[in-house]
C-alpha positions as a Python dict, from the first residue, in 0.01 Angstrom:
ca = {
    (1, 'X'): (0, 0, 0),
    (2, 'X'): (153, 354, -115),
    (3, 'X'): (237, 572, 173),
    (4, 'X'): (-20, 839, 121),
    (5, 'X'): (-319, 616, 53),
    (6, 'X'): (-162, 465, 384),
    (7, 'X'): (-207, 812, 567),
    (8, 'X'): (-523, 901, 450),
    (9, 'X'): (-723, 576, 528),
    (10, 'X'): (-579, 657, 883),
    (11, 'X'): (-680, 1014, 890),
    (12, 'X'): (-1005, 871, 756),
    (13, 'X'): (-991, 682, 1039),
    (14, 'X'): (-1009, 931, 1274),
    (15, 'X'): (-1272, 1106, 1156),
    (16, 'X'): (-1521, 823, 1186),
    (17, 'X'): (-1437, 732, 1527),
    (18, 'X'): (-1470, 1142, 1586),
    (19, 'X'): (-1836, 1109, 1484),
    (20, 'X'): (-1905, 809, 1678),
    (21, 'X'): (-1796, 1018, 1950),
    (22, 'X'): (-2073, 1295, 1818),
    (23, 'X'): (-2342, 1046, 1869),
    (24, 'X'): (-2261, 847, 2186),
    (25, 'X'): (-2230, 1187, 2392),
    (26, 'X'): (-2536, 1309, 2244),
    (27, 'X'): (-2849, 1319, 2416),
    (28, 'X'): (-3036, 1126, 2147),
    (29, 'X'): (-2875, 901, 1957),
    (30, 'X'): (-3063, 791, 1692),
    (31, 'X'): (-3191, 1177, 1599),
    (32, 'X'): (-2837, 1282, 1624),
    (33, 'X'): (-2765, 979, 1350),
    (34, 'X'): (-3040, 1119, 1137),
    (35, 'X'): (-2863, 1482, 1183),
    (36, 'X'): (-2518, 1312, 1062),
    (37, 'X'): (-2669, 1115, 776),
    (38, 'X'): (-2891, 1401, 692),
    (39, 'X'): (-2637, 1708, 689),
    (40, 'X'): (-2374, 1449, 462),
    (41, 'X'): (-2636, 1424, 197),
    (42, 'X'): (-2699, 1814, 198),
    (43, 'X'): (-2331, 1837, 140),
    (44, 'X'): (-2326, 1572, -111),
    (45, 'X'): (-2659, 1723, -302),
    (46, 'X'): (-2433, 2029, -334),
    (47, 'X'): (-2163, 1897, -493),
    (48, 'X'): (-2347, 1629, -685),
    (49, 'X'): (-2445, 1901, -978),
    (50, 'X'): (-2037, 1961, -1066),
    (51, 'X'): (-1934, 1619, -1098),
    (52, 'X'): (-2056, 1338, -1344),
    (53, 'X'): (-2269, 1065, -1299),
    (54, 'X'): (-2097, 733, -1164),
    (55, 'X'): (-2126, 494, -1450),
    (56, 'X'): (-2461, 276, -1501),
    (57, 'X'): (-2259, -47, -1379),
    (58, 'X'): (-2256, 71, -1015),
    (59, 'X'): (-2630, 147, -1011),
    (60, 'X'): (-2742, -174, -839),
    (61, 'X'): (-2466, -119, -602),
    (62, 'X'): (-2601, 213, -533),
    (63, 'X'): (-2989, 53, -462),
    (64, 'X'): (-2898, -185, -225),
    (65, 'X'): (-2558, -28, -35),
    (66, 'X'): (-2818, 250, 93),
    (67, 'X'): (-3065, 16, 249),
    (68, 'X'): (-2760, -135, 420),
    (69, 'X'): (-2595, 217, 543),
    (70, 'X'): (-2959, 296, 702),
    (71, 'X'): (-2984, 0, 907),
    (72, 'X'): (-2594, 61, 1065),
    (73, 'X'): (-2667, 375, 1086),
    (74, 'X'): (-2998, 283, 1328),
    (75, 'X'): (-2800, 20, 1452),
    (76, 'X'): (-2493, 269, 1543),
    (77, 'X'): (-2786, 464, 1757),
    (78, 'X'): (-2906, 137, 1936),
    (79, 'X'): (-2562, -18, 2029),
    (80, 'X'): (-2442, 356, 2166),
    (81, 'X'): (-2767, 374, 2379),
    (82, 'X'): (-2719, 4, 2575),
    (83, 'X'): (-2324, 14, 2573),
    (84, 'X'): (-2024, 209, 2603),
    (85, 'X'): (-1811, 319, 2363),
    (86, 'X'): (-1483, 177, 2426),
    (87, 'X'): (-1683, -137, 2401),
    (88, 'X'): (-1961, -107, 2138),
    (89, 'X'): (-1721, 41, 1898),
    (90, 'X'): (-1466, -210, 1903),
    (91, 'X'): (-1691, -492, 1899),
    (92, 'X'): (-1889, -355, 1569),
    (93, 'X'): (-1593, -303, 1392),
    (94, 'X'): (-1354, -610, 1549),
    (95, 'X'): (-1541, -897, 1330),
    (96, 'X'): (-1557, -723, 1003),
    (97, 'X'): (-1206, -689, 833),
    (98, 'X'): (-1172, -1083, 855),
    (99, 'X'): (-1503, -1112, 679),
    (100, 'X'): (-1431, -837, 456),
    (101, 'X'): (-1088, -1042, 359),
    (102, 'X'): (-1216, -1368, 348),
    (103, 'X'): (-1553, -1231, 62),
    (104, 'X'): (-1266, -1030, -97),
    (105, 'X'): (-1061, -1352, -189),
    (106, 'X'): (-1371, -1510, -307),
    (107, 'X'): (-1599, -1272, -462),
    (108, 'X'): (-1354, -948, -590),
    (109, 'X'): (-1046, -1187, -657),
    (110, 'X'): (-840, -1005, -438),
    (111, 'X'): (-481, -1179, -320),
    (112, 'X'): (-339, -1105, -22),
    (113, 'X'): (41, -1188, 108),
    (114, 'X'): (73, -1389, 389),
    (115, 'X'): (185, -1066, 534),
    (116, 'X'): (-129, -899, 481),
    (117, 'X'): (-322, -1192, 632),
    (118, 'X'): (-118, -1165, 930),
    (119, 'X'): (-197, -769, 954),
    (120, 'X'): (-527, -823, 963),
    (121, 'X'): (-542, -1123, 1229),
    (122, 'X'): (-381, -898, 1422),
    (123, 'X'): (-571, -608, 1421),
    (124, 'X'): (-911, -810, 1471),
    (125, 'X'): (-735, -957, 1747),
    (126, 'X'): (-643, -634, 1924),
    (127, 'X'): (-1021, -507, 1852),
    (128, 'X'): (-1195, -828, 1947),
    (129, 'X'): (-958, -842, 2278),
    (130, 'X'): (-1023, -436, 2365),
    (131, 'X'): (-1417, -522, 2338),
    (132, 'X'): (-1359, -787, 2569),
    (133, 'X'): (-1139, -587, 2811),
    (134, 'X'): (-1397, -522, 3094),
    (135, 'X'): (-1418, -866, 3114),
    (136, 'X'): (-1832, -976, 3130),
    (137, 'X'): (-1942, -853, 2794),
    (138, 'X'): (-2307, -747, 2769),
    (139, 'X'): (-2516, -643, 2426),
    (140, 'X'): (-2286, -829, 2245),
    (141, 'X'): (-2576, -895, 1965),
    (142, 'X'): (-2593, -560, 1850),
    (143, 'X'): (-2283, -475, 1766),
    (144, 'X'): (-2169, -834, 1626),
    (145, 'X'): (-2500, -814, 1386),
    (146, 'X'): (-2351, -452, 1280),
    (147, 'X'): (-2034, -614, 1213),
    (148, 'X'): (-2184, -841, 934),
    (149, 'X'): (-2365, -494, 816),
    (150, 'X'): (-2038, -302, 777),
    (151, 'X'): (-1849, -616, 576),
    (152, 'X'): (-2194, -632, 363),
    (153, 'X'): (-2185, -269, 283),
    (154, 'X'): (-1757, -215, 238),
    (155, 'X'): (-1807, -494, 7),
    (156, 'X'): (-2068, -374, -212),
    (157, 'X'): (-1939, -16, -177),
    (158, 'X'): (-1559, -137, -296),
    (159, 'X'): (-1730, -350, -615),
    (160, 'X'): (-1913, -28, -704),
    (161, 'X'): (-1704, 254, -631),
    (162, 'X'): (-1457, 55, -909),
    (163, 'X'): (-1696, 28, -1144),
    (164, 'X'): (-1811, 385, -1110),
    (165, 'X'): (-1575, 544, -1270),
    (166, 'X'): (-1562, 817, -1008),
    (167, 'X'): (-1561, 720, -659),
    (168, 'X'): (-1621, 1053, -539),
    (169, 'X'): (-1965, 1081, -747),
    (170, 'X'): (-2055, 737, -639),
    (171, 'X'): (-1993, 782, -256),
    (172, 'X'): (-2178, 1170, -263),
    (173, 'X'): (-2453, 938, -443),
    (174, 'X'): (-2493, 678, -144),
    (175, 'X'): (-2472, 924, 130),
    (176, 'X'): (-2777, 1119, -56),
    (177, 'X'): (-2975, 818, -130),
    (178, 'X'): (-2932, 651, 255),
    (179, 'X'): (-3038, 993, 381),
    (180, 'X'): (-3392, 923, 284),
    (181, 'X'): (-3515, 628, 479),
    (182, 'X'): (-3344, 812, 770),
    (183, 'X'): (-3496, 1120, 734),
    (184, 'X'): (-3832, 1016, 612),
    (185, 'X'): (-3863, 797, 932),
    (186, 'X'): (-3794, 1101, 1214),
    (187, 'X'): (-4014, 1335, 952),
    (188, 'X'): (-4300, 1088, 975),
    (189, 'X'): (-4272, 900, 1293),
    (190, 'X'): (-4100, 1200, 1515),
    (191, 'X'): (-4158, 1536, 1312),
    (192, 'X'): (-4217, 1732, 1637),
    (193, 'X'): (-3912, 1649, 1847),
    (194, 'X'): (-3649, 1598, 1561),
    (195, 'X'): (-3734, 1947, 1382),
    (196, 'X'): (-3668, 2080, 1753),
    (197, 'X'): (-3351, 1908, 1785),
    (198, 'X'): (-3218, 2024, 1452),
    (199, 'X'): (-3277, 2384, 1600),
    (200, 'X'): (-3085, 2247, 1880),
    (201, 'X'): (-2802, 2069, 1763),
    (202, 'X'): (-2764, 2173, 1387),
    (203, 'X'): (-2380, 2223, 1461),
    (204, 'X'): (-2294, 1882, 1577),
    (205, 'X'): (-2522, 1719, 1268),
    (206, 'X'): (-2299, 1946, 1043),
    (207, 'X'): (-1952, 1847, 1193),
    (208, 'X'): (-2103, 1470, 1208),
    (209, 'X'): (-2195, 1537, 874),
    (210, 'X'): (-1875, 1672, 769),
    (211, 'X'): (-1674, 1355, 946),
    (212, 'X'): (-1848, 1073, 842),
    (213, 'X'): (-1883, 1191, 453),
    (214, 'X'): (-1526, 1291, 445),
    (215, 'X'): (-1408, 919, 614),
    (216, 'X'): (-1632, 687, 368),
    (217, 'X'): (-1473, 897, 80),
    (218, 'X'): (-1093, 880, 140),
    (219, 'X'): (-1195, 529, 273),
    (220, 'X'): (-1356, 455, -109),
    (221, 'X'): (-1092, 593, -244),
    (222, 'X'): (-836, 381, -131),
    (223, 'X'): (-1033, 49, -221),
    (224, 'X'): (-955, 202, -575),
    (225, 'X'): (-576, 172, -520),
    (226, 'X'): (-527, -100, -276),
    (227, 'X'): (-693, -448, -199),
    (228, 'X'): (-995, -402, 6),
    (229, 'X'): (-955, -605, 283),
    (230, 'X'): (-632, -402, 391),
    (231, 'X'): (-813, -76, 375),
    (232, 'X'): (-1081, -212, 578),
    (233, 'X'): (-852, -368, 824),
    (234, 'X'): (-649, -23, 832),
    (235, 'X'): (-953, 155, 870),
    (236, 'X'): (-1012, -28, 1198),
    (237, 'X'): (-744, 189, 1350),
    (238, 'X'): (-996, 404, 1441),
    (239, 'X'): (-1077, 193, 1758),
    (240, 'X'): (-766, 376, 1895),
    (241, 'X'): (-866, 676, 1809),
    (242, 'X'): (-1212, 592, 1934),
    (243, 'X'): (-1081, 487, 2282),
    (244, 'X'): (-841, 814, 2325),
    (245, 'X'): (-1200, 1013, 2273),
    (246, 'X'): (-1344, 788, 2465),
    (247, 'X'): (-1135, 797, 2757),
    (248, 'X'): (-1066, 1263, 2703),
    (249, 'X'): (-1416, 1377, 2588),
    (250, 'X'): (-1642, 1133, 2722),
    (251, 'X'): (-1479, 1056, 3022),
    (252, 'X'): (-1497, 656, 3028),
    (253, 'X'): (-1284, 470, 3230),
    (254, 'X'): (-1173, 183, 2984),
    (255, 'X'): (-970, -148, 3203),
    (256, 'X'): (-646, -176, 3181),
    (257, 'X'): (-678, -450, 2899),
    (258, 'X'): (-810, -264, 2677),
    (259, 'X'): (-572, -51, 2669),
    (260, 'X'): (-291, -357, 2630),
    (261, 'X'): (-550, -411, 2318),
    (262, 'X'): (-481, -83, 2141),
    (263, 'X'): (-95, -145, 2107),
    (264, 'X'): (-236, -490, 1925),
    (265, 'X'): (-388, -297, 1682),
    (266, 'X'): (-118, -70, 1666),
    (267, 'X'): (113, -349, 1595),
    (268, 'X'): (-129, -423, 1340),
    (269, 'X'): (-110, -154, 1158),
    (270, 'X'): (238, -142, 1144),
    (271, 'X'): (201, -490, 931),
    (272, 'X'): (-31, -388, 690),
    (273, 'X'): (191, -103, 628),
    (274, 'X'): (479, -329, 578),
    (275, 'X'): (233, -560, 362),
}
């Protein structure tokens, strides 16, 4: 993997678990997931107009990736409202780089070095293990059932980002098109207390926004220049990030183990960038 696709899936990175953070501290959850979702597809409708249309082979990528970026989006909400961060997070994202690899190999035709396998085990390993650092794990389901959402959707999103033509286009395209389930549902079902919340806490939807459109991009990107299942894996370097904000903004007091479990990943990522 070149060097700068290298650095920019990590600052990637660190914007997604930055908007994680926006939504666990939040006082709603789920409304503050329909701010994020909603404010990225304003940004996206702006900038849709100025660049071309992704190419009519990622199309059916583009009807069914949505549906799958509502439901983790909803499921994001859920798993933040029954667990904490520093062990929702991990756990959501620990599962899917292996499953991401393994479809890769078998569907996209990917091959990956021994090296690269290795990377990866590790870094699932150090998320898996930080998830598990408190010891009793509760709400496991959640998060593991998002985990099988995110491989579904990097898969899809990887296939039809190359076939696009122009990632950019075809990522602005999916965050405007998973907006609408989102924000049909709080229009319909909670018009009243999400149009007051928006007056509320426009600012963090727009920096949530902002994060989470500009982390799926660079993150699209790089499945254009380098296998998939790396990125993915890379992109789970986040989890550190995630447990610094945990432990400085939100005040969580992760164990000690979990903290072991964050120079795992580190050493990770450290092989994929020698892979």
């Amino acid at each position: 993997m070149p060097l700068s696709v290298f650095c920019l899936v990590l600052f990637a990175a660190l914007m997604h678990a930055s908007w994680n953070a926006l939504v666990k501290g939040a006082p709603d959850k789920l409304l503050t997931t329909v701010l994020v979702s909603s404010f990225a597809a304003l940004i996206a409708a702006c900038a849709l107009p100025f660049l071309p249309a992704p190419a009519s082979a990622s199309w059916p990528f583009l009807v069914v990736s949505p549906l799958l970026q509502a439901l983790y989006f909803a499921l994001v909400a859920r798993c933040y409202h029954v667990a904490d961060m520093s062990q929702a997070y991990p756990l959501m994202r620990g599962a899917a780089p292996l499953l991401v690899a393994v479809v890769g190999v078998l569907w996209l035709g990917e091959h990956l070095a021994p090296l690269a396998w290795l990377g990866i085990a590790v870094v699932c390993a150090g998320v898996l293990a930080m998830a598990l650092g408190s010891g009793r794990l509760r709400h496991a389901a959640l998060p593991l059932l998002n985990a099988a959402v995110i491989a579904g959707y990097t898969l899809l999103d990887a296939a039809g980002a190359r076939r696009s033509g122009h990632p950019l286009s075809y990522t602005l395209w999916l965050f405007a098109l998973t907006a609408l389930p989102l924000l049909a549902w709080a229009l319909l079902a909670r018009r009243a207390a999400f149009l007051a919340y928006l007056r509320g806490n426009a600012a963090h939807g727009l920096a949530g926004g902002v994060g989470t459109l500009l982390s799926y991009s660079l993150a699209l990107w790089a499945m254009t220049r380098a296998p998939v299942a790396l990125v993915a894996a890379l992109r789970e370097s986040a989890i550190v990030f995630g447990l610094g904000i945990s432990v400085l903004l939100l005040k969580e007091r992760p164990p000690r183990a979990r903290l072991l479990a964050a120079g795992v990943i580190a050493l990770g990522v450290a092989v994929l960038r020698l892979a």
